[in-house]
PQR file of N, CA, C, O and H, with PARSE charges and radii, in Angstrom:
ATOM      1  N   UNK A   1      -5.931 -36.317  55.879 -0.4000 1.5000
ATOM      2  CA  UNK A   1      -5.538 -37.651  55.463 -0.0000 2.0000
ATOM      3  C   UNK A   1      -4.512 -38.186  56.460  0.5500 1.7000
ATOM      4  O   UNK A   1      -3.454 -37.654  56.797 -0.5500 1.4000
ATOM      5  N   UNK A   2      -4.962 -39.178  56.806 -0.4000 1.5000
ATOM      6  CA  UNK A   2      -3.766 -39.640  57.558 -0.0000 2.0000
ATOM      7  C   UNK A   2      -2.774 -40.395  57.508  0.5500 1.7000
ATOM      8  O   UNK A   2      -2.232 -40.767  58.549 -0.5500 1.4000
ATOM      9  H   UNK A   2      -5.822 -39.610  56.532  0.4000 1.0000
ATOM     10  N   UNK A   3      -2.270 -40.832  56.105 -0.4000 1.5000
ATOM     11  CA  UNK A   3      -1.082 -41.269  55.766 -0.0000 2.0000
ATOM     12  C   UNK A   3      -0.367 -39.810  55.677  0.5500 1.7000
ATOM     13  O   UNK A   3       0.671 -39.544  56.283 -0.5500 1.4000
ATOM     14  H   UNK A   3      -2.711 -40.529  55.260  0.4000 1.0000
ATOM     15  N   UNK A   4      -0.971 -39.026  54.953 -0.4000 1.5000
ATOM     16  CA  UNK A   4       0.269 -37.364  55.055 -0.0000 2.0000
ATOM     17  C   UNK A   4       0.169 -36.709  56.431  0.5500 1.7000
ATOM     18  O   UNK A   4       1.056 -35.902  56.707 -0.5500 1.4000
ATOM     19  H   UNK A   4      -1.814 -39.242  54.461  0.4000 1.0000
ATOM     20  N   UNK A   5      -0.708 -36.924  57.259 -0.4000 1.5000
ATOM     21  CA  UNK A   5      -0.589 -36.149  59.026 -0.0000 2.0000
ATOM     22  C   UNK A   5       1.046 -37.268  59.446  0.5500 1.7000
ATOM     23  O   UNK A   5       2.015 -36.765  60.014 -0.5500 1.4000
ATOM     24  H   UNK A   5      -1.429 -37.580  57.035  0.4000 1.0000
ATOM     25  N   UNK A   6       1.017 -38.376  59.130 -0.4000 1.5000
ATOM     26  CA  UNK A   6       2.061 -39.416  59.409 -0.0000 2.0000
ATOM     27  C   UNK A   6       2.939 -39.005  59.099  0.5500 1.7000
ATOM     28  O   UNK A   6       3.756 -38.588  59.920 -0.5500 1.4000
ATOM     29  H   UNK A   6       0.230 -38.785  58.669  0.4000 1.0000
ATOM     30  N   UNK A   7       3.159 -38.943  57.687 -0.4000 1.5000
ATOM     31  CA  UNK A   7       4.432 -38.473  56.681 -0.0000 2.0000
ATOM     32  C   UNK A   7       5.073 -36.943  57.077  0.5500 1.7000
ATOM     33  O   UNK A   7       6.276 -36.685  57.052 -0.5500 1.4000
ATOM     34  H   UNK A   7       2.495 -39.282  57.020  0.4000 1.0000
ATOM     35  N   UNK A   8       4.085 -36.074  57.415 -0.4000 1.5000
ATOM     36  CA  UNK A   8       4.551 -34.847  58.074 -0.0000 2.0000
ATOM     37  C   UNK A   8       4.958 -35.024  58.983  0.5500 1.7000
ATOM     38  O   UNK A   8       6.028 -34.450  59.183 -0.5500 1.4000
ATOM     39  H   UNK A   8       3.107 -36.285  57.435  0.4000 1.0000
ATOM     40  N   UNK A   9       4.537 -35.697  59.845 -0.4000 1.5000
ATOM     41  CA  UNK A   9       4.972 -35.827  61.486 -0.0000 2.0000
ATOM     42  C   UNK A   9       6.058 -36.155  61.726  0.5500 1.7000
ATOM     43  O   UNK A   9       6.671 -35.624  62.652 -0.5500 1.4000
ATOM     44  H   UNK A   9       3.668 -36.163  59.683  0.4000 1.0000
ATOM     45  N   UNK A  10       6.804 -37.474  60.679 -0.4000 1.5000
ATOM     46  CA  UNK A  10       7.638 -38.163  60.912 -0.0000 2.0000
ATOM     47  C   UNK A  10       8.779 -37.738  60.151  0.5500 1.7000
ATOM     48  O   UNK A  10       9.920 -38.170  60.314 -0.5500 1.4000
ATOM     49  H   UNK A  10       6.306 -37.905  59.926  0.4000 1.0000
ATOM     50  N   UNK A  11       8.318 -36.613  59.060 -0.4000 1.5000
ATOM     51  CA  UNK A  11       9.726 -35.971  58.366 -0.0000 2.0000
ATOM     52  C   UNK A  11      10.176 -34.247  59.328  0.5500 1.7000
ATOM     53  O   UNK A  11      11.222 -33.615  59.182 -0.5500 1.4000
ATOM     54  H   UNK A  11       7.391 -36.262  58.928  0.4000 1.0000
ATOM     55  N   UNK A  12       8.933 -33.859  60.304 -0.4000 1.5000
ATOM     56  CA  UNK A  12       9.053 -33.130  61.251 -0.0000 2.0000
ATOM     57  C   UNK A  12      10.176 -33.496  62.517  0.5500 1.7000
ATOM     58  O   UNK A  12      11.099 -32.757  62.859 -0.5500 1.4000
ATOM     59  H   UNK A  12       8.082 -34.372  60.423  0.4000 1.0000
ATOM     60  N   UNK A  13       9.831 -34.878  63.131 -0.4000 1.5000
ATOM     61  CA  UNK A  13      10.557 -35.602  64.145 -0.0000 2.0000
ATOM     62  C   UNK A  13      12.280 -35.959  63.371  0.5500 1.7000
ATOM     63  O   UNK A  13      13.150 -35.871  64.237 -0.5500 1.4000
ATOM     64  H   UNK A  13       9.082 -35.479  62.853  0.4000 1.0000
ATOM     65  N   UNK A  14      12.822 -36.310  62.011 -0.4000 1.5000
ATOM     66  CA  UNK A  14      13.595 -36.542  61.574 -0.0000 2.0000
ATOM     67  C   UNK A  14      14.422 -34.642  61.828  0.5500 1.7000
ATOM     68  O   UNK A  14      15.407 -34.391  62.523 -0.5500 1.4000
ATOM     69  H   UNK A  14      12.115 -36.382  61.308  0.4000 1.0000
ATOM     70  N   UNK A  15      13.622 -33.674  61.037 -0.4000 1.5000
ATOM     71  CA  UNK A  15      14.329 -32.648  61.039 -0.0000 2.0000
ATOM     72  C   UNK A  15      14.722 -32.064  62.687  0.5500 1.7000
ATOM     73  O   UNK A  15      15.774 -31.517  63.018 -0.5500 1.4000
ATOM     74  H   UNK A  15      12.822 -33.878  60.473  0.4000 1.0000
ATOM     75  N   UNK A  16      14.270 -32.182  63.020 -0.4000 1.5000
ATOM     76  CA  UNK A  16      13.768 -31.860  64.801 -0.0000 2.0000
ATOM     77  C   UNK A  16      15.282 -32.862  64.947  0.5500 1.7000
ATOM     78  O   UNK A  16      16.339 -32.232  64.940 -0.5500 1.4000
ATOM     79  H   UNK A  16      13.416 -32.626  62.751  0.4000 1.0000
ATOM     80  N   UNK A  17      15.331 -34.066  65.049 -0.4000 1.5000
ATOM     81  CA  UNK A  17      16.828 -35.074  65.508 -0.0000 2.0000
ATOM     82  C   UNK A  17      18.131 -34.281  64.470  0.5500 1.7000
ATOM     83  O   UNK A  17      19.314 -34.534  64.697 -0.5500 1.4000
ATOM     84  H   UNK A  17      14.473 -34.579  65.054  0.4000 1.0000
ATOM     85  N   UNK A  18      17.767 -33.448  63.491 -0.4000 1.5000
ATOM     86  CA  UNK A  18      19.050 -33.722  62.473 -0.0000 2.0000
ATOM     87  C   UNK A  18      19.569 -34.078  61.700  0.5500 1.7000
ATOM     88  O   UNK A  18      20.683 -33.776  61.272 -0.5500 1.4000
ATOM     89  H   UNK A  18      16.806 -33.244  63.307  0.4000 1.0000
ATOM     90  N   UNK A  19      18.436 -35.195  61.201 -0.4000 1.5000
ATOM     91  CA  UNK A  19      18.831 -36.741  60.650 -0.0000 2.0000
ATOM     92  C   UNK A  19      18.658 -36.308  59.115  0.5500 1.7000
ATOM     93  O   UNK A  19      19.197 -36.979  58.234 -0.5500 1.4000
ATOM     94  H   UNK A  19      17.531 -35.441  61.549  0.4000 1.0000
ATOM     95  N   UNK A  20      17.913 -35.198  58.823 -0.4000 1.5000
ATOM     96  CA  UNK A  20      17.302 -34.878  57.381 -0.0000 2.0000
ATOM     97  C   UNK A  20      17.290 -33.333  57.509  0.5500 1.7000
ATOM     98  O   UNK A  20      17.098 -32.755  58.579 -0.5500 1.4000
ATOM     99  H   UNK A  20      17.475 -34.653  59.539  0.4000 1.0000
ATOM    100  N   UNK A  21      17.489 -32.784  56.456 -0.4000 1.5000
ATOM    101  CA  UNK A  21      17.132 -31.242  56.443 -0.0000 2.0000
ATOM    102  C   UNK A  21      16.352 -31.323  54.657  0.5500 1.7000
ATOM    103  O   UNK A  21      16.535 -32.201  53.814 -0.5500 1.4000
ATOM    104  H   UNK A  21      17.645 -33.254  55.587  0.4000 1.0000
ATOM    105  N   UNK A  22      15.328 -29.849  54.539 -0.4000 1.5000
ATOM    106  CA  UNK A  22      14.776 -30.318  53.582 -0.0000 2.0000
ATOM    107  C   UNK A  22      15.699 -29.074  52.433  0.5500 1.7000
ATOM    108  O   UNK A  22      16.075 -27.917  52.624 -0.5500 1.4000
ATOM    109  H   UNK A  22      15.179 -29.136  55.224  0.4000 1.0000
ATOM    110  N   UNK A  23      15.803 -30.075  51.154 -0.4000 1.5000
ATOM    111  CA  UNK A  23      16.413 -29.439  50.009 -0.0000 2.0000
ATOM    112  C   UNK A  23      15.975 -28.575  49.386  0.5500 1.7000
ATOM    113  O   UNK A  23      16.510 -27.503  49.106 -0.5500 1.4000
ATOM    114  H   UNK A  23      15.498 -31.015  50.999  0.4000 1.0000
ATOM    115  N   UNK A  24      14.287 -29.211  48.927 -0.4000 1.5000
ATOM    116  CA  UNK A  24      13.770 -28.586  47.895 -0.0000 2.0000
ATOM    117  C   UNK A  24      12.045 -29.287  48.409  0.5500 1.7000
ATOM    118  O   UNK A  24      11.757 -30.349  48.963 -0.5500 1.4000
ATOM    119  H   UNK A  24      13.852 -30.082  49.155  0.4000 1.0000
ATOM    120  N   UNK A  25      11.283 -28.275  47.981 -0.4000 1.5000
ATOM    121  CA  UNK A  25       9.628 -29.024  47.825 -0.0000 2.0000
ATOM    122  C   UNK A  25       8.894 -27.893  47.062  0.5500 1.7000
ATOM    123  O   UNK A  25       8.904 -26.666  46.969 -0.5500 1.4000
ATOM    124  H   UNK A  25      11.517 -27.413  47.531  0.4000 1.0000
ATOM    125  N   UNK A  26       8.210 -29.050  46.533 -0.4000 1.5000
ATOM    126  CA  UNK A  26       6.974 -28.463  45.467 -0.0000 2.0000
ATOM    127  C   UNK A  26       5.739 -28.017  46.415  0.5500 1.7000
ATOM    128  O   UNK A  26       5.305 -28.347  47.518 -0.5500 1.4000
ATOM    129  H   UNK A  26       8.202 -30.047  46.609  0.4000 1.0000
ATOM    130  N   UNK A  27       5.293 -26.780  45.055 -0.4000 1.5000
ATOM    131  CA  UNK A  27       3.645 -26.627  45.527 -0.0000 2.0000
ATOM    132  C   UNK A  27       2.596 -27.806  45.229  0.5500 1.7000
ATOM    133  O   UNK A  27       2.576 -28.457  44.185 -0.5500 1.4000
ATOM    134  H   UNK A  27       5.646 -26.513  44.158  0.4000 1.0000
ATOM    135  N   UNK A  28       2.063 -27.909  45.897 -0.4000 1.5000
ATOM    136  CA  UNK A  28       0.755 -29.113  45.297 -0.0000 2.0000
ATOM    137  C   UNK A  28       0.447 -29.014  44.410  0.5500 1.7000
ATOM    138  O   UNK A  28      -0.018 -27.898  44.183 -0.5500 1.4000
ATOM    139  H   UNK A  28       2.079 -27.380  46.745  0.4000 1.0000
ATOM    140  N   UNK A  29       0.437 -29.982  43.265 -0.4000 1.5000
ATOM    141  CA  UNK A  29       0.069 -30.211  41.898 -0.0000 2.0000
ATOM    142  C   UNK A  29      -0.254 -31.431  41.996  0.5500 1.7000
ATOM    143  O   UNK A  29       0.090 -32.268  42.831 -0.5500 1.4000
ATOM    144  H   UNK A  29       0.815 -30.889  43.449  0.4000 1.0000
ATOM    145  N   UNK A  30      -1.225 -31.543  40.726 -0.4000 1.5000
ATOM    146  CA  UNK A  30      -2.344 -32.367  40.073 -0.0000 2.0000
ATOM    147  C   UNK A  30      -1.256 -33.364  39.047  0.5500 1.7000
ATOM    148  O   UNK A  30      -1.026 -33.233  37.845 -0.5500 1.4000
ATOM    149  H   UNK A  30      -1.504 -30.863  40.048  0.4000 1.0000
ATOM    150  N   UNK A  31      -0.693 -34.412  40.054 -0.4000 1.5000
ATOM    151  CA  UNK A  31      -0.134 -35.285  39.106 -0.0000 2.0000
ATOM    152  C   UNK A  31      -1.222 -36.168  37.861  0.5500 1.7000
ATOM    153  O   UNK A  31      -0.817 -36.667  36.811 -0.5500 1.4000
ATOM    154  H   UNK A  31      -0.879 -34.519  41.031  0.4000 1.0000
ATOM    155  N   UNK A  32      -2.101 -36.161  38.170 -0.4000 1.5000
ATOM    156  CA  UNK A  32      -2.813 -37.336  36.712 -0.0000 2.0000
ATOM    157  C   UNK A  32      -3.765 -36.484  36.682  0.5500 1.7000
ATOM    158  O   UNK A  32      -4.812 -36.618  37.315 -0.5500 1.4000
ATOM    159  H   UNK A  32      -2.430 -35.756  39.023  0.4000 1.0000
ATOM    160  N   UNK A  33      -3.354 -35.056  35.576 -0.4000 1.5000
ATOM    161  CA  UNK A  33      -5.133 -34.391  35.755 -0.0000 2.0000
ATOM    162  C   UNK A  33      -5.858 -35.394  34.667  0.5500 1.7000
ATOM    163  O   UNK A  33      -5.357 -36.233  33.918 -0.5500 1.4000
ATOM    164  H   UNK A  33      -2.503 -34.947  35.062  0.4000 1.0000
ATOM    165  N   UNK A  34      -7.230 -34.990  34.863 -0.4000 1.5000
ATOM    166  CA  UNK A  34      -8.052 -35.801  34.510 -0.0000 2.0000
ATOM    167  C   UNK A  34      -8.482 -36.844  34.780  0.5500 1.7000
ATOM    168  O   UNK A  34      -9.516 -37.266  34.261 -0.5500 1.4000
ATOM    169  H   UNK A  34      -7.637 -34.309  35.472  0.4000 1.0000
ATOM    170  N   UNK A  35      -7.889 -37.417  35.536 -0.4000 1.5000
ATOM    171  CA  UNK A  35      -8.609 -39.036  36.297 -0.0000 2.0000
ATOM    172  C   UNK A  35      -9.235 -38.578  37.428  0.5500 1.7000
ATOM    173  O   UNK A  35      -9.025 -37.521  38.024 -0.5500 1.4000
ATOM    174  H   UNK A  35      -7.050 -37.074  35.958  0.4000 1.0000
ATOM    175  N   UNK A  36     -10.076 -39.515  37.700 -0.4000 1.5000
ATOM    176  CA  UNK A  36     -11.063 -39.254  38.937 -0.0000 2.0000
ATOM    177  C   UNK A  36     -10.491 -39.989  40.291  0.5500 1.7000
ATOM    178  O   UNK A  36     -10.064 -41.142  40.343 -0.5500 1.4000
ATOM    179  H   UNK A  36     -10.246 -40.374  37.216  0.4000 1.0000
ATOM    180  N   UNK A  37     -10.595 -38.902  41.542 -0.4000 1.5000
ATOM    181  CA  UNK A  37     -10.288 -39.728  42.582 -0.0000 2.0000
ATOM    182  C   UNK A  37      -8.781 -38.935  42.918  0.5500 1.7000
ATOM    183  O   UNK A  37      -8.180 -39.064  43.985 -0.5500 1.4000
ATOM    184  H   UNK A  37     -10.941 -37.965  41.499  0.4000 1.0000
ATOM    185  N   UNK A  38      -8.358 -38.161  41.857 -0.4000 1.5000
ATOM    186  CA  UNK A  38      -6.865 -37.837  42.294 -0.0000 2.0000
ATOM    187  C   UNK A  38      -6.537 -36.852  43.003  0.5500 1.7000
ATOM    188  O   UNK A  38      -7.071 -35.837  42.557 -0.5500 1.4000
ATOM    189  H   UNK A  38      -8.846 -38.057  40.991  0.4000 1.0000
ATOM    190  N   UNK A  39      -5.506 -36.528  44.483 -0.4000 1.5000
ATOM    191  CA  UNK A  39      -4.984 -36.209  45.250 -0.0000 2.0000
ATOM    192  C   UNK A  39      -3.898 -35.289  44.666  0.5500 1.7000
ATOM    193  O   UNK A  39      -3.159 -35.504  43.706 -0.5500 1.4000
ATOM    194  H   UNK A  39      -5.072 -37.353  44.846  0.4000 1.0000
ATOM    195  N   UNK A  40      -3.989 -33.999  45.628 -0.4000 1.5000
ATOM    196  CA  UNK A  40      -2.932 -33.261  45.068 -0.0000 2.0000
ATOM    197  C   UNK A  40      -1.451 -33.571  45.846  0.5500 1.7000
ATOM    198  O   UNK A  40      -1.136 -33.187  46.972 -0.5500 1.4000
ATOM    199  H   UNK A  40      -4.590 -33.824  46.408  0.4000 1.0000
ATOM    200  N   UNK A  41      -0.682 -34.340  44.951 -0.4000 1.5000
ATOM    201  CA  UNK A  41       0.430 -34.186  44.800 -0.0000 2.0000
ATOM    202  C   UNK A  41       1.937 -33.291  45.572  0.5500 1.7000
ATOM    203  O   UNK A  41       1.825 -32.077  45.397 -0.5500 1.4000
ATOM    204  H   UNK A  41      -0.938 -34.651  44.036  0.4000 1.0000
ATOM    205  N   UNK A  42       2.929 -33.588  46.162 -0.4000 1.5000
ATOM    206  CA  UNK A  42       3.781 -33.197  46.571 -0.0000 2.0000
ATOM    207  C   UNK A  42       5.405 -33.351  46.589  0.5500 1.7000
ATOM    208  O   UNK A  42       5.844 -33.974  47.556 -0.5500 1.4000
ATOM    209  H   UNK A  42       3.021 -34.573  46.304  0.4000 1.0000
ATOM    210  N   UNK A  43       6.352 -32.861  45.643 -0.4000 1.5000
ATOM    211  CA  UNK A  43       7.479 -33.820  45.679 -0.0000 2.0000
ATOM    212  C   UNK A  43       8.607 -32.786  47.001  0.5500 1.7000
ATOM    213  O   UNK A  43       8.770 -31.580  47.189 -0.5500 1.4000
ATOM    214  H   UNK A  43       5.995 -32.355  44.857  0.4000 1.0000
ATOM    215  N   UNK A  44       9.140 -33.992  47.629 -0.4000 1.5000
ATOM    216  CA  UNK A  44      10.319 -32.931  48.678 -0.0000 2.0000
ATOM    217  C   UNK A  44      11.351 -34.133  48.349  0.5500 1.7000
ATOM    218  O   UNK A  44      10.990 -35.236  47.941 -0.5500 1.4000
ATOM    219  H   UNK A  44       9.008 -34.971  47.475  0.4000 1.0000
ATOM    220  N   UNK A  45      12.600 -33.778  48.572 -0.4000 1.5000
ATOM    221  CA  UNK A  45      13.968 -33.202  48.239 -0.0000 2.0000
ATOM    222  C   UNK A  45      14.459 -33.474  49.779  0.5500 1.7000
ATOM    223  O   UNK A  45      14.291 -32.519  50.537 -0.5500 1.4000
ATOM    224  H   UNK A  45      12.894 -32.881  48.903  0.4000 1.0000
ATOM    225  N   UNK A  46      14.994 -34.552  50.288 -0.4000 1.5000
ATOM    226  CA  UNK A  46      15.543 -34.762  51.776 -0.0000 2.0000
ATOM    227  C   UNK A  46      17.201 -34.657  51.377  0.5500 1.7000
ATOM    228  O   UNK A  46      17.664 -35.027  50.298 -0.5500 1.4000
ATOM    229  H   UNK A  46      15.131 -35.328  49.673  0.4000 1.0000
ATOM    230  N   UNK A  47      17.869 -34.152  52.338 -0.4000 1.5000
ATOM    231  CA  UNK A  47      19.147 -33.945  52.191 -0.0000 2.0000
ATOM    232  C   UNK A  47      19.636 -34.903  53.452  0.5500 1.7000
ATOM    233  O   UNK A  47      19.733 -34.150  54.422 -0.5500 1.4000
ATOM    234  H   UNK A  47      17.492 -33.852  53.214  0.4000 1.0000
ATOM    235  N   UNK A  48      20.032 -36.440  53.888 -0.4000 1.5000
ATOM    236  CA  UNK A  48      20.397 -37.140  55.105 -0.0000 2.0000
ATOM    237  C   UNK A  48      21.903 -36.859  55.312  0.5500 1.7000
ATOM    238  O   UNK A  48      22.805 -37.146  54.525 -0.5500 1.4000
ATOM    239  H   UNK A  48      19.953 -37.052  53.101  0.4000 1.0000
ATOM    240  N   UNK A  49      22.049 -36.056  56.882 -0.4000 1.5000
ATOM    241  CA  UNK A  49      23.015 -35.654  57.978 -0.0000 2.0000
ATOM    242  C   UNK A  49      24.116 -36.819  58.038  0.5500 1.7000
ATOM    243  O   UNK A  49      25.039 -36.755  58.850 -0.5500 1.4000
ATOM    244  H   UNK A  49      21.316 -35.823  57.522  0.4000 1.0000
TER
END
C-alpha cells in the first residue's frame, strides 16, 4: 500500500533526523471486524525531540 510505504518512510526519515523516537506500537489488529474491505490496523506512540 502506498500510503503506509509513505507513512513508514517518513516516520523512518524523522527517527533517522531525531525529530521523533518511537514510544509504543501495536501488533496489527482488525479495527472494524466484520465489515468488508477492512485493513489491518496499527496504532504507534511518537515521542517529539
Amino acid at each position: 500500500m502506498l500510503i503506509g510505504a509513505g507513512f513508514a518512510a517518513r516516520i523512518a526519515d524523522l527517527e533517522t533526523k531525531r525529530v521523533v523516537t518511537r514510544a509504543e506500537e501495536t501488533s496489527p489488529y482488525v479495527s472494524m471486524p466484520g465489515e468488508a474491505d477492512t485493513v489491518p490496523s496499527r496504532g504507534l506512540v511518537l515521542r517529539v525531540s
